[in-house]
DOTORDREN-320731 format. One line per 8 residues: number of its first residue (from 0); their letters; for each residue x, y, z of C-alpha. Coordinates in nm, 2 decimals. Layout:
BEGIN
NUM	A	X:Y:Z; ...
//
This chain:
BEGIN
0	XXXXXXXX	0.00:0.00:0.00; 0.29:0.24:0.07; 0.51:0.13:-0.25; 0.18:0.25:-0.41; 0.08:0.57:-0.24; 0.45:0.66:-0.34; 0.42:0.61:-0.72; 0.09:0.79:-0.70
8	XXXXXXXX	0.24:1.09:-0.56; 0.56:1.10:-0.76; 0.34:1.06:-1.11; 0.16:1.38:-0.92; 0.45:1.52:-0.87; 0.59:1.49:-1.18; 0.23:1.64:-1.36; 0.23:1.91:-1.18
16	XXXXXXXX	0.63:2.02:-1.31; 0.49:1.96:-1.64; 0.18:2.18:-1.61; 0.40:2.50:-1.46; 0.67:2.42:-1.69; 0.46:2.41:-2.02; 0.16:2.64:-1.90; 0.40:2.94:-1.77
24	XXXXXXXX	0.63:2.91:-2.02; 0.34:2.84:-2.36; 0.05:3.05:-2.24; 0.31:3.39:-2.17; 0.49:3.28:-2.49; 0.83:3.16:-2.53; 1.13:3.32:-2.46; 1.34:3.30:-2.69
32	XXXXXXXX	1.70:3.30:-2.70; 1.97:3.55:-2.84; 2.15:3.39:-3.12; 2.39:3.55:-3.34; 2.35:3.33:-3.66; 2.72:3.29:-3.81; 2.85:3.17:-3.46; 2.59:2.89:-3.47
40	XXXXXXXX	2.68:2.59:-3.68; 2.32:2.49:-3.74; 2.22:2.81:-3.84; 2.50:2.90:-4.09; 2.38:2.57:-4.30; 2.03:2.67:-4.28; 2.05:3.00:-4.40; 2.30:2.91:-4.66
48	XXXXXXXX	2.03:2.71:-4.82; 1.71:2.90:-4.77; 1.85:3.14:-5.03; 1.81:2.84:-5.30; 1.41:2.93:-5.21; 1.46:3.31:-5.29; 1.57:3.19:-5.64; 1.15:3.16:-5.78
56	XXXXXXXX	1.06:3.46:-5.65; 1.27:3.59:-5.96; 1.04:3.46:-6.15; 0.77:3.77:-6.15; 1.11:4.01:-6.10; 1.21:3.87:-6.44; 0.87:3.91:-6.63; 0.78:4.19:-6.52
64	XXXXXXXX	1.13:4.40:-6.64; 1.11:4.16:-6.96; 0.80:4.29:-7.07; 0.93:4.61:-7.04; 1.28:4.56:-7.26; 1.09:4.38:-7.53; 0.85:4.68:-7.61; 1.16:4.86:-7.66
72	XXXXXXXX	1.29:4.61:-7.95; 1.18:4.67:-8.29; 1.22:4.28:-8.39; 0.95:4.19:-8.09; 0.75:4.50:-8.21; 0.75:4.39:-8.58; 0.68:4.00:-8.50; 0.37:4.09:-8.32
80	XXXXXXXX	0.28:4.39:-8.50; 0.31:4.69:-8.30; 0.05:4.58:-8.03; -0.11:4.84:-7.74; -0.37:4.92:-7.59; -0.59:4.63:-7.56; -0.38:4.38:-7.72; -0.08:4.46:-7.53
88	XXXXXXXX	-0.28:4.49:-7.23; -0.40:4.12:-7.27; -0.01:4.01:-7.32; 0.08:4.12:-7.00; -0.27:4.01:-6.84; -0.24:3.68:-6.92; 0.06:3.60:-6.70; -0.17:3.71:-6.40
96	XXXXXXXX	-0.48:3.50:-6.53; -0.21:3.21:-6.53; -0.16:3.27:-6.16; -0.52:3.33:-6.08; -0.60:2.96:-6.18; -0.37:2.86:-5.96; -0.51:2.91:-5.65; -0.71:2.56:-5.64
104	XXXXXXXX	-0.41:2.37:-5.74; -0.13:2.50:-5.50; -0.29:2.50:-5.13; -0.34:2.12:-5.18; -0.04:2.05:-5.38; 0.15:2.21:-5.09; -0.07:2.06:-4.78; -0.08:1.73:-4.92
112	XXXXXXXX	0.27:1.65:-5.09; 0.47:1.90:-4.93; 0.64:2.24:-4.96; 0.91:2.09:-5.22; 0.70:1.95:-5.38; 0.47:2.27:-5.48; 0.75:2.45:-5.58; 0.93:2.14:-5.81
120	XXXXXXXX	0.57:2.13:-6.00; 0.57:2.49:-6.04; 0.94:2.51:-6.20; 0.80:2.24:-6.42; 0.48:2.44:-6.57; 0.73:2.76:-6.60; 1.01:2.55:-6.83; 0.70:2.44:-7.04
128	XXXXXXXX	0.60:2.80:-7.07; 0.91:2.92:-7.15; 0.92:2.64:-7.43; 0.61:2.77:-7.58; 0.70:3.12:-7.61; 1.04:3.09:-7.81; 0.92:2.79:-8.03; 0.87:2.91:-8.39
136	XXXXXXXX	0.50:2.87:-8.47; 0.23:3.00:-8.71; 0.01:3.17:-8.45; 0.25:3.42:-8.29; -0.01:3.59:-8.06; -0.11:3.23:-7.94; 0.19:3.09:-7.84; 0.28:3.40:-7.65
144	XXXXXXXX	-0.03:3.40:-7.52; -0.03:3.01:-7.42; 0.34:3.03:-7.29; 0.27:3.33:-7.07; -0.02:3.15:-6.90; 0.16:2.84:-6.83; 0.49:3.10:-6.64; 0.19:3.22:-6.43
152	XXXXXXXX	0.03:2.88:-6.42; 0.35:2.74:-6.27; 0.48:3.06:-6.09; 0.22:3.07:-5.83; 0.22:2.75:-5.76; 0.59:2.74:-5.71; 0.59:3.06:-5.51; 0.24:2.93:-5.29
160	XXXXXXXX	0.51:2.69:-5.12; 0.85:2.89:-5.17; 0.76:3.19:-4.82; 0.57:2.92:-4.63; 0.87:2.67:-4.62; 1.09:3.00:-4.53; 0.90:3.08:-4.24; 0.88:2.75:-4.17
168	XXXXXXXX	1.22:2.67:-4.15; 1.39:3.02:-4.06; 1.43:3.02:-3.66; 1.21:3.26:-3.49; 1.44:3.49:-3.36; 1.53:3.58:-3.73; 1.18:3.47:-3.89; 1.07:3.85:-3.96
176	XXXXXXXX	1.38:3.92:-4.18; 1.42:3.61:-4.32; 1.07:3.57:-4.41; 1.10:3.98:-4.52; 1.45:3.89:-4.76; 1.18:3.63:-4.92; 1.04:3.79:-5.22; 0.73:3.97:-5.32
184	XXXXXXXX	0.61:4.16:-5.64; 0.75:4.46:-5.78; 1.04:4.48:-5.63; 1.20:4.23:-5.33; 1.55:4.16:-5.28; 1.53:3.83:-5.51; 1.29:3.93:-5.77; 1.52:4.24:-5.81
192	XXXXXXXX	1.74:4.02:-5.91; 1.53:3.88:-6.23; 1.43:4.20:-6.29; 1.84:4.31:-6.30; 1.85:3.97:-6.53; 1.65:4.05:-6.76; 1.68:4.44:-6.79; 2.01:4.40:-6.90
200	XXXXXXXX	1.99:4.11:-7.07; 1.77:4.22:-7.36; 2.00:4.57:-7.31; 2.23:4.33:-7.51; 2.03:4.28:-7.74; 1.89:4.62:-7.81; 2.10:4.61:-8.17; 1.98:4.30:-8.28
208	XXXXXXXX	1.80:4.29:-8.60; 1.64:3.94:-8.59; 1.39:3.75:-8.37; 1.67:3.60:-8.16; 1.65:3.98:-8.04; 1.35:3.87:-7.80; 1.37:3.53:-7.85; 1.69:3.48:-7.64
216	XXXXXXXX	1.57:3.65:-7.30; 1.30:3.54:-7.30; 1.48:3.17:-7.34; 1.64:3.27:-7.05; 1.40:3.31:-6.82; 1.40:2.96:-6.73; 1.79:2.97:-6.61; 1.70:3.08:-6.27
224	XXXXXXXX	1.41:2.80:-6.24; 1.67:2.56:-6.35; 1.97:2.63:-6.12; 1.70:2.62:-5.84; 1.55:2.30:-5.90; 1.92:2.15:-5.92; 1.98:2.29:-5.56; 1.64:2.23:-5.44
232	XXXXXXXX	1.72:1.85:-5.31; 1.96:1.98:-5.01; 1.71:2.20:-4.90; 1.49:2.04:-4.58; 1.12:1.97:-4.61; 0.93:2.19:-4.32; 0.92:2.06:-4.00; 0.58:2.18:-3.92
240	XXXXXXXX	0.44:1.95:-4.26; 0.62:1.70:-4.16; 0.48:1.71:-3.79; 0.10:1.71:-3.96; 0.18:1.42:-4.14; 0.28:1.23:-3.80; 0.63:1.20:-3.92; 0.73:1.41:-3.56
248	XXXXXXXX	1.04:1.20:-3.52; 1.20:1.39:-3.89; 1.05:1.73:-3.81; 1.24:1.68:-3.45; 1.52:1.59:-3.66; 1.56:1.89:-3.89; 1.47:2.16:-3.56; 1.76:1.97:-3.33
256	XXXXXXXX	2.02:1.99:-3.66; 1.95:2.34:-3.79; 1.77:2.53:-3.48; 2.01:2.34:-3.16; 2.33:2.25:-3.38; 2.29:1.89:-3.33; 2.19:1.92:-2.96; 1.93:1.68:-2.85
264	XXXXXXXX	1.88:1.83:-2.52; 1.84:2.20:-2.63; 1.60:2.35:-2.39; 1.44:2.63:-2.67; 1.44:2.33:-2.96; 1.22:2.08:-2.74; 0.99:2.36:-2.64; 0.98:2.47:-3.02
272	XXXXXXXX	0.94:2.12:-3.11; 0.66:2.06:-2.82; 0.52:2.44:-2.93; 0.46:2.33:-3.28; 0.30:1.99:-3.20; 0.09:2.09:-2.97; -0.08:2.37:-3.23; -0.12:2.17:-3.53
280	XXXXXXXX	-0.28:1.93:-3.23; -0.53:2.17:-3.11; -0.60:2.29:-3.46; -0.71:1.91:-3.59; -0.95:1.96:-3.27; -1.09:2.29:-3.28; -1.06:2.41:-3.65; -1.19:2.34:-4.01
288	XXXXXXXX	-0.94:2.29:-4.25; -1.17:2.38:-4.61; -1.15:2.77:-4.74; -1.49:2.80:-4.58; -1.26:2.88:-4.23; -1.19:3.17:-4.33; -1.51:3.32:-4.30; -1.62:3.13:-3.95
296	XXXXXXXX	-1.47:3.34:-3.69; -1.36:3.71:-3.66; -0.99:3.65:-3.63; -0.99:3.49:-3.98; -1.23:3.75:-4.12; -0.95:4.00:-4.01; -0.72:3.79:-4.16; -0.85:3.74:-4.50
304	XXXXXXXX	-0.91:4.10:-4.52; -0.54:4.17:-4.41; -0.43:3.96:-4.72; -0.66:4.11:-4.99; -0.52:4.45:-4.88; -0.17:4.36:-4.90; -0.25:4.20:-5.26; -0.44:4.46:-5.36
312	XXXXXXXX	-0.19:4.74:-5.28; 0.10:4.56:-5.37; -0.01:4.59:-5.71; -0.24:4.87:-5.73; -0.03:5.16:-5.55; 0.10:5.28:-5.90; 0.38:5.07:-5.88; 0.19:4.84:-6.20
320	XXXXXXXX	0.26:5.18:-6.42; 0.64:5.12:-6.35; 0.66:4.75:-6.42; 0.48:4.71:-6.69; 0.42:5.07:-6.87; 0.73:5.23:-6.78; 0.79:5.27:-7.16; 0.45:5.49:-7.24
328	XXXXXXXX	0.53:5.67:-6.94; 0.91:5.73:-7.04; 0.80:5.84:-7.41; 0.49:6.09:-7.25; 0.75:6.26:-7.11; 0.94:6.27:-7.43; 1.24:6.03:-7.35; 1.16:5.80:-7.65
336	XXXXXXXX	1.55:5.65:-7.75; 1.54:5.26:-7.67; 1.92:5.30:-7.53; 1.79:5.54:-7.28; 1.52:5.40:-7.18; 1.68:5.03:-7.13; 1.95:5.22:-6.94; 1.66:5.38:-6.69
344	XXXXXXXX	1.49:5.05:-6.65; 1.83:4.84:-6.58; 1.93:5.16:-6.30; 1.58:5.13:-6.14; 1.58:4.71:-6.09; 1.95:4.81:-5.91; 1.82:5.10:-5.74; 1.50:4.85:-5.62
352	XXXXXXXX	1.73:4.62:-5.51; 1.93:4.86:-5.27; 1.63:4.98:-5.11; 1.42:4.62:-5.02; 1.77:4.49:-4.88; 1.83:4.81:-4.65; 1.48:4.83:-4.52; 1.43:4.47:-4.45
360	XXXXXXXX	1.71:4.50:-4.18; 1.48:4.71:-4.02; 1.17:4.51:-4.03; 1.25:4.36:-3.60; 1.35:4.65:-3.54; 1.14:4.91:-3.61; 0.80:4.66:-3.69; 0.59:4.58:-3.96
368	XXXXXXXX	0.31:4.81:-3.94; 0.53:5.15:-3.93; 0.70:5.00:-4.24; 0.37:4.97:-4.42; 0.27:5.31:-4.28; 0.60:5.46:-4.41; 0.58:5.32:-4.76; 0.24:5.42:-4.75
376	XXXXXXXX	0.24:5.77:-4.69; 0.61:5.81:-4.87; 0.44:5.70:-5.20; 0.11:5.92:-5.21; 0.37:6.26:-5.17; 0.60:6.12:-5.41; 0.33:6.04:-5.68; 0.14:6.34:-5.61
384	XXXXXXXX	0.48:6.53:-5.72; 0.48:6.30:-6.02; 0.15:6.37:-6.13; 0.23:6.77:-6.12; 0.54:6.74:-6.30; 0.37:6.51:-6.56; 0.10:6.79:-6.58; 0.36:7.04:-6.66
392	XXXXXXXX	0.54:6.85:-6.94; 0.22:6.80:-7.09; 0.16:7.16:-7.12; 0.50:7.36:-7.16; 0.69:7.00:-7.27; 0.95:7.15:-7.04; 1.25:6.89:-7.02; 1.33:6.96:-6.69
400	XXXXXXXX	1.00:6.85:-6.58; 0.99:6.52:-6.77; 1.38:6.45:-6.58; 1.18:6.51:-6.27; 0.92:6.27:-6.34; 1.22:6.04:-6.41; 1.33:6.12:-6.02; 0.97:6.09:-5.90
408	XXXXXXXX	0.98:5.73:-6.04; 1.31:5.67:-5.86; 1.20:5.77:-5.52; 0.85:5.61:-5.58; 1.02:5.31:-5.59; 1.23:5.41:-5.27; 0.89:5.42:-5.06; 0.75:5.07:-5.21
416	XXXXXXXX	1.09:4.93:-5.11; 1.05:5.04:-4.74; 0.79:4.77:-4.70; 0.64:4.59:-5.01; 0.95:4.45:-5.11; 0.92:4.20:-4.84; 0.64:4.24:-4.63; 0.40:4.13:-4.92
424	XXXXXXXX	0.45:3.80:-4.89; 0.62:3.78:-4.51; 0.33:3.94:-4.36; 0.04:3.68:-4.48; 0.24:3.41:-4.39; 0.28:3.52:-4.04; -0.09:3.60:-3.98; -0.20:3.26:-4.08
432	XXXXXXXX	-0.22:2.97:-3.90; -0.04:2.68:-3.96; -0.35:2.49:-4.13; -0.48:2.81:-4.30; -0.11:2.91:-4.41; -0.09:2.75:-4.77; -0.42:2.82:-4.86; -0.39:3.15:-4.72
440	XXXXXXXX	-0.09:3.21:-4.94; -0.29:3.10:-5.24; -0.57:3.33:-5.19; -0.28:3.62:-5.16; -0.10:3.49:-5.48; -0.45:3.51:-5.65; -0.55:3.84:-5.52; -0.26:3.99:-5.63
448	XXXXXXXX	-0.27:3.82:-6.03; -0.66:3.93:-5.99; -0.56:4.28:-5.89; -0.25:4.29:-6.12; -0.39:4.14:-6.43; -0.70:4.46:-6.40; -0.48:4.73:-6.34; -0.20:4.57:-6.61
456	XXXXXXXX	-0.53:4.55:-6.85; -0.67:4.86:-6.76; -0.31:5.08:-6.75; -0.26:5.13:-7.11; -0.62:5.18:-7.19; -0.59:5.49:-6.95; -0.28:5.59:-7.03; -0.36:5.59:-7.41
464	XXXXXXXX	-0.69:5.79:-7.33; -0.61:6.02:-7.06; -0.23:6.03:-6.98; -0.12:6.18:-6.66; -0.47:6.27:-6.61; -0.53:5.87:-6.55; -0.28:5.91:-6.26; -0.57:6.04:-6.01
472	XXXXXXXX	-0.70:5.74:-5.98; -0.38:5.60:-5.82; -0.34:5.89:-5.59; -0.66:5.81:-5.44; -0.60:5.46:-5.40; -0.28:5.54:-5.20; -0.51:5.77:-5.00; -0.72:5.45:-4.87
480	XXXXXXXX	-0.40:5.21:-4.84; -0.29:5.50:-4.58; -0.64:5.48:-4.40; -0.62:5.11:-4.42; -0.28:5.06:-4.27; -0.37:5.32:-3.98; -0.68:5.12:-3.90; -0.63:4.76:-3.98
488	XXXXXXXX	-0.31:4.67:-4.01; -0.17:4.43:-3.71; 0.15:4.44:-3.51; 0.36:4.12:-3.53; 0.65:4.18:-3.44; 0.78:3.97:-3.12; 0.59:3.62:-3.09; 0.69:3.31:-3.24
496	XXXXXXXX	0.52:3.17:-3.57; 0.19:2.99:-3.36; 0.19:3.28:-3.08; 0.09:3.55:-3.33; -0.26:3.36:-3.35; -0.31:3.52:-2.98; -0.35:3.84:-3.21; -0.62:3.80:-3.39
504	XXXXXXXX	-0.82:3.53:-3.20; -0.74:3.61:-2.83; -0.80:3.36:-2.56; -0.97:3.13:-2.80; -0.63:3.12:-3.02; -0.51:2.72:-3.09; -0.18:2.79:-2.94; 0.02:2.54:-2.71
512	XXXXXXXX	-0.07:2.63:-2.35; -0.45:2.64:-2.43; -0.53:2.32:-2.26; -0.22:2.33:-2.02; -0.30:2.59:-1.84; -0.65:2.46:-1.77; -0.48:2.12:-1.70; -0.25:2.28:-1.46
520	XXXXXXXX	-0.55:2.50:-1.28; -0.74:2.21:-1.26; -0.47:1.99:-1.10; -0.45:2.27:-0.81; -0.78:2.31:-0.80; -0.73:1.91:-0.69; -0.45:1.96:-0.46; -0.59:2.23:-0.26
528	XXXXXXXX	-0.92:2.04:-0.22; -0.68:1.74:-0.13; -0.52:1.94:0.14; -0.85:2.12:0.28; -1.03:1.79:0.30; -0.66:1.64:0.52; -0.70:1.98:0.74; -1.04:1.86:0.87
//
């Protein structure tokens, strides 16, 4: 009787350490530690292969500046005969239209066979674009057409797993600039980088006389696909998916090699570990997995509306003008030469690309809303400015007010890069739970082609019918996003990837801790009747 009074009180013993240690430390949110990334040996692996997921964000970089260099070729002008308006409209559309149709494919491509997975299918569709385009063929508006679709097609569903496996994998002391590094849609560090590609790639080919004039870059936007589905094997599988697929033991694997530098007894790695087990746990429990969730409670409501705003801005702030009509633009202001205007657009991707790396180093420190905020506010002066000096050219065709539309276009793209850059993408992905993420991710990827491919269709119809006149319309659109961010927009900054659910659901958030803490109150509760009851 007293060997078994003993057991019974050391397995209450032992309950009760594990209810104050899990319920303190879960429900207050963990603590976690300092690490300075290049002195841990984990860490420097990890982060020199998340990089390899950067490489599709270049993908929409690439396009976007392509489209661009080949209206400024007279062999890509004469093969398609001189489109615009409409037509040309369509040709950049269609790209969007591709990512649009998308969104039922890459949620479940990603939740069922993985976040590789998603993206290797993606790169796949994009090669088989690119084919299309640059095949000789009969029906030249077609193929284009066709091709284009497929590279949006395949695009979005690479780039609906590519930010969720980041923030997935990226420790949570470094999450908000890793995630922020991660491309988005104009402009990101990365997709910079396709842009630079192919800016300067059909630069040298601005004196070509023959097809191979366009046909080569737009051959080559398949190289950066390529190089990263050759590096895509070394690159872990999130530990989170794995986790949801019972597989614990690998997902414990991957946190204890990259997060703990081998260490199986790191304290902050089995919390983690025991963090992210418990929330997928609770959610299986408590929510609904279909796109019908994100309508059920208020904290998803916000959420989904968070994400069509980011989509929705991202693409319809006036930066659209600048990807994808920055040659009408460039020749309203009478700065028609194809040298000079390849030579703008190759600075500006460069210039983009200084800015999005500078200002995500800030995004810990200073927050993501007072980013937003900056951008924001930065861009409704500086396109105000443009519209007045685009006014004045129109009237007096006074050169020094086209060179200052020139520098309005510069610094527009200054104030995008304080938070678009990064924050387009990183931002969703932190809002969202863990079985809402890649869905939630494919609802942003779709907003943004939805709100892209009307502006992209809509641009040169106003440009061609109103010119700088048309640029009202943007002005008050950047007049809302600065309402919106003041009102809406959340703070995330601080908690780990499941904690920022508190946020947005409050006490009824499916965070690790939840049932803990009730556990642990409820074992007191036992104790203390226990030792009233011995008193009398």
């Amino acid at each position: 009787m007293e060997k078994e009074v003993a057991e019974h009180t050391e397995q209450r013993t032992h309950t009760v350490a594990e209810a104050n240690l899990y319920g303190d430390e879960h429900v207050q949110g963990l603590e976690i530690p300092s690490i300075t990334w290049y002195k841990h040996k984990g860490l420097r692996k990890l982060y020199a292969l998340i990089p390899i997921l950067f490489l599709n964000a270049t993908i929409n970089g690439y396009d976007s500046s392509l489209l661009n260099g080949l209206q400024t070729l007279h062999p890509w002008q004469t093969h398609y005969g001189q489109p615009k308006g409409s037509q040309l409209g369509l040709f950049n559309a269609i790209y969007n239209i591709g990512g649009i149709c998308a969104l039922p494919f890459s949620a479940y491509i990603a939740d069922i066979l993985g976040r590789k997975s998603g993206i290797c299918i993606g790169l796949a569709i994009v090669f088989l674009g690119t084919i299309i385009q640059v095949v000789p063929a009969g029906d030249h508006d077609g193929m284009f057409i066709g091709g284009r679709f497929l590279i949006g097609l395949g695009a979005n569903i690479s780039q609906g797993s590519s930010p969720v496996l980041v923030a997935e994998l990226a420790h949570p002391q470094h999450r908000g600039r890793i995630t922020t590094l991660y491309a988005f849609i104009t402009y990101p560090p990365l997709i910079s980088l396709g842009a630079i590609i192919a800016a300067w790639t059909v630069f040298g080919t601005v004196k070509y006389t023959s097809n191979a004039g366009w046909r080569i870059p737009t051959a080559l936007q398949s190289a950066m696909p390529a190089l990263q589905l050759s590096l895509l094997y070394f690159v872990p599988e999130s530990p989170r998916w794995l986790c949801s697929k019972d597989r614990s033991d690998e997902a414990l694997a991957i946190l204890v090699k990259y997060h703990a530098a081998g260490d199986v007894n790191d304290r902050f790695v089995l919390s983690e570990f025991y963090e992210i087990q418990e929330t997928l746990r609770l959610e299986k429990i408590n929510s609904k997995t279909g796109w019908t969730n994100f309508v059920r409670t208020p904290g998803n409501r916000k959420r989904l509306l968070l994400i069509a705003l980011v989509a929705f801005f991202s693409q319809c702030s006036g930066n659209g003008l600048i990807s994808y009509y920055l040659h009408s633009i460039l020749n309203s202001v009478g700065i028609t030469s194809s040298y000079d205007q390849t030579v703008i657009n190759g600075g500006l991707t460069i210039w983009s690309l200084i800015v999005s790396c500078v200002a995500c180093m800030f995004v810990d420190k200073v927050g993501r809303r007072p980013l937003f905020m900056t951008a924001a506010v930065g861009m409704l002066v500086v396109f105000s400015i443009w519209t007045a000096c685009s006014a004045t050219y129109s009237k007096t065709g006074s050169t020094s007010a086209g060179s200052a539309v020139v520098a309005m276009i510069f610094l527009f793209n200054g104030a995008i890069g304080v938070a678009y850059p990064g924050l387009t993408v990183a931002y969703p992905v932190e809002i969202l739970p863990f079985n809402l993420r890649a869905k939630g991710i494919a609802i942003l990827y779709a907003c943004k082609a939805l709100a892209s491919t009307f502006n992209q269709y809509v641009n040169p119809i106003g440009l061609q019918n109103l010119s700088w006149k048309y640029y009202f319309v943007y002005i008050a659109i950047l007049v809302l996003e600065c309402f919106a961010v003041w009102f809406l927009f959340v703070e995330t900054k601080g908690p780990t990837l499941e904690e920022i659910a508190r946020l947005f659901d409050g006490e009824d958030a499916n965070v690790a801790g939840k049932d803990l803490i009730k556990h642990k109150v409820h074992i007191e509760e036992v104790e203390d009747s226990k030792a009233t009851h011995r008193e009398l």
